[in-house]
DOLUM-218376 format. One record per residue (C-alpha): residue number from 1; residue in three letters; x, y, z. Coordinates in steps of 0.25 Angstrom, whole numbers. Layout:
BEGIN
SEPA    i   aa     c1     c2     c3
SEPA  NUM  ALA      X      Y      Z
...
This chain:
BEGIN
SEPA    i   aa     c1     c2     c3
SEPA    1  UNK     -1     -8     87
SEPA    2  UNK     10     -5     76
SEPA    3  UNK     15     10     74
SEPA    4  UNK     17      8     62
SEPA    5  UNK     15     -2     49
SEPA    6  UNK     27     -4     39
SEPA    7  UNK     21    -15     27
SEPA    8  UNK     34    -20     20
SEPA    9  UNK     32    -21      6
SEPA   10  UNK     40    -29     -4
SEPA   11  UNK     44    -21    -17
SEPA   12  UNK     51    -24    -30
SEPA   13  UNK     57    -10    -33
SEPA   14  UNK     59     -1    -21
SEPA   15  UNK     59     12    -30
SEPA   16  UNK     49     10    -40
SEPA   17  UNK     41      5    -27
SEPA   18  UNK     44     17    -20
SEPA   19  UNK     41     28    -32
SEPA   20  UNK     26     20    -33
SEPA   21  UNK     23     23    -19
SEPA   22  UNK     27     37    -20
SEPA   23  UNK     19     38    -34
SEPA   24  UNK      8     36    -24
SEPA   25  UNK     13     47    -13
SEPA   26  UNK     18     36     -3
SEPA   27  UNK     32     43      4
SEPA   28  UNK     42     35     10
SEPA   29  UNK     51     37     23
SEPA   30  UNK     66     36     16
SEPA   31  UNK     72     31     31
SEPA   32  UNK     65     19     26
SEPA   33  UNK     70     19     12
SEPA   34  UNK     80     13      4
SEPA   35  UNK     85      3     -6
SEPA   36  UNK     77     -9     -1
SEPA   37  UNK     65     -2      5
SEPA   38  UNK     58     10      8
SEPA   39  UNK     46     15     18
SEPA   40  UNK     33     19     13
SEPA   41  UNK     24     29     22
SEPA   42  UNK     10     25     20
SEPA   43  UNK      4     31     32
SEPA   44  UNK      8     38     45
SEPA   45  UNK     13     24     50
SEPA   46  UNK     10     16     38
SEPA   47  UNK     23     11     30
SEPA   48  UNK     27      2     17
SEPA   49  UNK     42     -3     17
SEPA   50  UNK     44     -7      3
SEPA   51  UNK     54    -16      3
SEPA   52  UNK     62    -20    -10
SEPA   53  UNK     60    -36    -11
SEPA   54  UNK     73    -41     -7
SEPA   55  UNK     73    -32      5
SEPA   56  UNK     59    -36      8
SEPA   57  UNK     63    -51      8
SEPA   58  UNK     74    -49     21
SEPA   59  UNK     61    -46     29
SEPA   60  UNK     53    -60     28
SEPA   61  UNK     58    -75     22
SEPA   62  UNK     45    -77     14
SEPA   63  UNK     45    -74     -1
SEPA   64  UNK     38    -59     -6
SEPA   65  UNK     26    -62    -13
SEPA   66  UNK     24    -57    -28
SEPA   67  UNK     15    -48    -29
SEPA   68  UNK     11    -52    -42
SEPA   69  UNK      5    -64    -36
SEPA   70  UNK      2    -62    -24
SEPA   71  UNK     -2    -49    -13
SEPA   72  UNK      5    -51      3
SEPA   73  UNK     -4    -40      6
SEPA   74  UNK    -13    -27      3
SEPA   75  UNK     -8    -15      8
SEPA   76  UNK    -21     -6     11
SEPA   77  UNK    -19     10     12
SEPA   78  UNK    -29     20     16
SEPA   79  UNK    -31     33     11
SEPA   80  UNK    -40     47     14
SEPA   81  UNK    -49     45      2
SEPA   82  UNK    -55     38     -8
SEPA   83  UNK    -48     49    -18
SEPA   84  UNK    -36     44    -12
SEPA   85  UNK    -38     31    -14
SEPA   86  UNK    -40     34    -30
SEPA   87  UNK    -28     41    -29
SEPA   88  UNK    -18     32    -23
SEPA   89  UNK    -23     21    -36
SEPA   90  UNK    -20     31    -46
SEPA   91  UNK     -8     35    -40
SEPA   92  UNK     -3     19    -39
SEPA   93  UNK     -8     18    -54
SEPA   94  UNK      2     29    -60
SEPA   95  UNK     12     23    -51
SEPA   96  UNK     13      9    -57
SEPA   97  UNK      4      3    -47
SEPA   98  UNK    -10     -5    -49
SEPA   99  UNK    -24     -4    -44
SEPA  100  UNK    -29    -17    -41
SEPA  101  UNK    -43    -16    -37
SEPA  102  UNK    -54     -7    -41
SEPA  103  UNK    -58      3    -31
SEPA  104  UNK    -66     -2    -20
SEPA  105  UNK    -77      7    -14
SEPA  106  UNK    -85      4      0
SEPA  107  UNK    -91     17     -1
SEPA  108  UNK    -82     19     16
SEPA  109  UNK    -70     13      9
SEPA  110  UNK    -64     14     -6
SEPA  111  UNK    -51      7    -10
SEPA  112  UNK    -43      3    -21
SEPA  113  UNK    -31     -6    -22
SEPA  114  UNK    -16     -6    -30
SEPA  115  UNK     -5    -13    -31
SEPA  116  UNK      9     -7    -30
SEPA  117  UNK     21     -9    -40
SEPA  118  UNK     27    -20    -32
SEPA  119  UNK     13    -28    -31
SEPA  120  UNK      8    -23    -19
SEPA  121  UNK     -6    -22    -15
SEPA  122  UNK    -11     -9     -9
SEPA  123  UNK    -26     -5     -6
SEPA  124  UNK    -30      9     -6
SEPA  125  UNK    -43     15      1
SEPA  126  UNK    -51     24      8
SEPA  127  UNK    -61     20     20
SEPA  128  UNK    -70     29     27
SEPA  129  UNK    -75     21     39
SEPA  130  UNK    -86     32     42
SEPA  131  UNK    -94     27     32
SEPA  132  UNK    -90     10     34
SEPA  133  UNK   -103      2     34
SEPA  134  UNK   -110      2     48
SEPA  135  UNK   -106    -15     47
SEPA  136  UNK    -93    -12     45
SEPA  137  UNK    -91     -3     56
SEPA  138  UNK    -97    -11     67
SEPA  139  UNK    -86    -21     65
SEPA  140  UNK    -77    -24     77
């Protein structure tokens, strides 16, 4: 098993990039951080390296996809609560971002989904697995 997970993401402009994520309370580790890149902390072993473009582009021979059309992946982050949740989509409004999606409620899970100033797709939710249908739960 892995110790750790860095996602490496493409981005237009590494500032304005870096001052949306800290509009939401991201941090960054600044060993990790200059003029072409910089390290995201997410979680305790949970990384973003946001690469800007041409950097990005030394790492593989295929082309990066444009957003606009098109999504790679969505990145899925889980928070404490469904308050946080709500908070994190206001949060990426004011900071120039979108939501995407309405909110989706399970009644054992609630999310809500954004996409980031360089087209990126992020989910944001809260599961309580204590109260995950009996069905769901018998799944092996």
């Amino acid at each position: 098993m892995a110790k750790q997970i860095f996602v490496n993401l493409p981005v237009k402009n590494l500032n304005k990039t870096i001052e949306f994520f800290t509009k939401l309370g991201f941090k960054f580790k600044p060993q990790f951080t200059d003029e072409n890149a910089t390290c995201m902390i997410i979680g305790k072993n949970i990384f973003a390296m946001l690469l800007v473009e041409k950097f990005f582009k030394r790492f593989t021979k295929k082309k990066i996809y444009d957003t606009e059309k098109s999504t790679g992946a969505i990145l899925a982050l889980s928070v404490e609560s469904r308050k946080k949740v709500d908070e994190m989509i206001k949060k990426v409004i004011a900071a120039g971002g979108k939501e995407t999606r309405k909110a989706e409620d399970y009644g054992w899970m609630y999310g809500r989904a954004f996409e980031d100033i360089n087209g990126h797709l992020w989910e944001v939710f809260y599961m309580d697995e204590s109260k995950m249908p009996e069905e769901m739960k018998k799944r092996k």
